[in-house]
SEROFI-765847 format. One record per residue (C-alpha): x negated, y, z negated; residue in three letters; residue number from 0. Coordinates in nm, 2 decimals, padded with zeros to 4 digits. Example, Ala and Ser with C-alpha at 12.3 -4.5 7.8 and 13.67 -1.06 7.14 Angstrom:
<nodes>
NODE       c1       c2       c3   residu   num
NODE   -01.23   -00.45   -00.78      ALA     0
NODE   -01.37   -00.11   -00.71      SER     1
</nodes>
This chain:
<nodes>
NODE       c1       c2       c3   residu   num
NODE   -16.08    05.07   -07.47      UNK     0
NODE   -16.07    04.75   -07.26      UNK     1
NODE   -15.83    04.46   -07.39      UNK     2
NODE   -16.02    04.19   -07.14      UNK     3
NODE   -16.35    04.10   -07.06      UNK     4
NODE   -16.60    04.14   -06.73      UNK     5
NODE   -16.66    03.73   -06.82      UNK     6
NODE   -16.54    03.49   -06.95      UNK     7
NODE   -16.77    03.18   -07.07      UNK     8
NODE   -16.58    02.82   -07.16      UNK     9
NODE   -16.86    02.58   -07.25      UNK    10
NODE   -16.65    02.21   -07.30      UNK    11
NODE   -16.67    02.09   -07.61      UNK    12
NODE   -16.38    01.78   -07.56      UNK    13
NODE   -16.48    01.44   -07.77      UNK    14
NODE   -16.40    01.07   -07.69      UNK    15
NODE   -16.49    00.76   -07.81      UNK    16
NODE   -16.89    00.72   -07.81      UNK    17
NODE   -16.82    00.42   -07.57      UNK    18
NODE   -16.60    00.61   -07.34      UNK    19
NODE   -16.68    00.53   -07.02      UNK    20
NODE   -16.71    00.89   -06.90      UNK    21
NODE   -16.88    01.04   -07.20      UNK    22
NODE   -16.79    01.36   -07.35      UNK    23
NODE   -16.93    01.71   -07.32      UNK    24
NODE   -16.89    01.69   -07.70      UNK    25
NODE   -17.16    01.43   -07.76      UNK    26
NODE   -17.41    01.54   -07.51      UNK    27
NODE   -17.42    01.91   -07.67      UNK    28
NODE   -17.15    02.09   -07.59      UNK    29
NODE   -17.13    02.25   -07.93      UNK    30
NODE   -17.44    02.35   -07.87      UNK    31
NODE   -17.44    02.48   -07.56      UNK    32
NODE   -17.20    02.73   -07.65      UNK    33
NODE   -17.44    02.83   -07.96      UNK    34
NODE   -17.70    02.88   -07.73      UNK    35
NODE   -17.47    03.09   -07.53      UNK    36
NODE   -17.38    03.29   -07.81      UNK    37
NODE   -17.73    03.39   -07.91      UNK    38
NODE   -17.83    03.45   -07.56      UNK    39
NODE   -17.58    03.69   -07.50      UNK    40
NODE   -17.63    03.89   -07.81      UNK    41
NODE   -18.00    03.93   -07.71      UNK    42
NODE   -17.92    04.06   -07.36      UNK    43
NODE   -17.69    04.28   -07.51      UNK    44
NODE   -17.37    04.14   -07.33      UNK    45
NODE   -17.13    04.03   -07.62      UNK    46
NODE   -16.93    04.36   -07.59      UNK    47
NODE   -16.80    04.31   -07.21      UNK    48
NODE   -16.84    03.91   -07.23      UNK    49
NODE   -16.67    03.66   -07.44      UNK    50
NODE   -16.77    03.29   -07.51      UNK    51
NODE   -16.52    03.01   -07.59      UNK    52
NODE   -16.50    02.63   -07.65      UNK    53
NODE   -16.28    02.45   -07.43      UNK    54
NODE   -16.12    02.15   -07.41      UNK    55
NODE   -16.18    01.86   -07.16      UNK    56
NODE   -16.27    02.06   -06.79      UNK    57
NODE   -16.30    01.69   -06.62      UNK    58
NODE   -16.62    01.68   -06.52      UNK    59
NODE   -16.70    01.46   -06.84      UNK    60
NODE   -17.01    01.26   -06.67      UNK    61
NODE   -17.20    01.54   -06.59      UNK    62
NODE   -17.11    01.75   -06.88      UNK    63
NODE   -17.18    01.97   -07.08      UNK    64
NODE   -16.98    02.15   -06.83      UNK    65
NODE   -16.94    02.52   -06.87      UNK    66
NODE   -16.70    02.74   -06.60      UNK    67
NODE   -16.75    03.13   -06.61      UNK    68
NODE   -16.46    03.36   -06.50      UNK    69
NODE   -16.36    03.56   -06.28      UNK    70
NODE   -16.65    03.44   -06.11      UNK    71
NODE   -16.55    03.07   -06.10      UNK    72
NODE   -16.89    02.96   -06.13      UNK    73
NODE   -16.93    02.58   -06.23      UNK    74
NODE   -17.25    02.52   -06.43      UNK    75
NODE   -17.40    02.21   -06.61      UNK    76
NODE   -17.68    02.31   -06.83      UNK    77
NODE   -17.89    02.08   -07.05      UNK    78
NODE   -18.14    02.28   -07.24      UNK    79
NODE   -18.17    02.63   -07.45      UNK    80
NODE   -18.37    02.71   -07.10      UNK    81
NODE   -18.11    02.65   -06.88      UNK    82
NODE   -17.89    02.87   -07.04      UNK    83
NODE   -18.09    03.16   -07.09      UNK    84
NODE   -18.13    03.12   -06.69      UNK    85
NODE   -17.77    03.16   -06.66      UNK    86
NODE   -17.78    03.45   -06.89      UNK    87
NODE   -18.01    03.63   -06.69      UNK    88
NODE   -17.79    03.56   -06.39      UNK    89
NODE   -17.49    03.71   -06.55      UNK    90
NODE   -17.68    04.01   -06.62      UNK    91
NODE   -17.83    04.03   -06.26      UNK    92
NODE   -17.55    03.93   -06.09      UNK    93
NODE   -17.69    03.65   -05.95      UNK    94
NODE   -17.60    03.22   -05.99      UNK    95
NODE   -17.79    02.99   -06.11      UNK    96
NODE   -17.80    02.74   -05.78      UNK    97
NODE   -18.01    02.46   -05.93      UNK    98
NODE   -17.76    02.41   -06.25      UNK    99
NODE   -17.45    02.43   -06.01      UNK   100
NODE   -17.19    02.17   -06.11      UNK   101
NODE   -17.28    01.96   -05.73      UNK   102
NODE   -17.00    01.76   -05.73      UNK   103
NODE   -16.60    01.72   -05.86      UNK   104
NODE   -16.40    01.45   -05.98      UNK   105
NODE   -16.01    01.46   -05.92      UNK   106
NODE   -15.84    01.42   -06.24      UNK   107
NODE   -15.90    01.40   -06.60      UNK   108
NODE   -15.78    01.16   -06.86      UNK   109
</nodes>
């Protein structure tokens, strides 16, 4: 029996202020976001070897939701149930998602 998982999914779900400057991944779906993740992984039959988490602030807050997969390291923003069944299917295929790659980062967090 394995104590770890083969990945690791932390979709942000950190909440500011509605007129935070940056946002939050909170208020523009994070909560469901990870839902989404959730269901899609129980339909591809991955939620043995893969878990999903909330996570606080990952400071990317103006492009969130942000969601980081590990060991992989991979940096995604995903708006819709779509995108994330895409990234879904990646993880199953071994394969990134390029076009919902986080593009850019922002050095710090508050």
């Amino acid at each position: 029996m394995s104590i770890g998982y083969k990945v690791h999914v932390f979709v942000c779900e950190n909440e500011r202020p509605e007129d935070h400057h940056r946002g939050s991944c909170a208020r523009r779906g994070g909560p469901q976001i990870r839902r989404w993740f959730k269901e899609a992984m129980q339909r591809e039959g991955l939620v043995q070897d893969t878990r999903v988490n909330k996570s606080g602030c990952l400071a990317h807050c103006e492009s969130g939701p942000i969601v980081v997969i590990y060991p992989q390291g991979i940096w995604y923003r995903p708006k819709t149930k779509e995108d994330v069944d895409e990234i879904v299917g990646g993880l199953k295929e071994g394969k990134v998602v390029e076009r919902l790659l986080l593009d850019h980062y922002w050095e710090g967090s508050e």
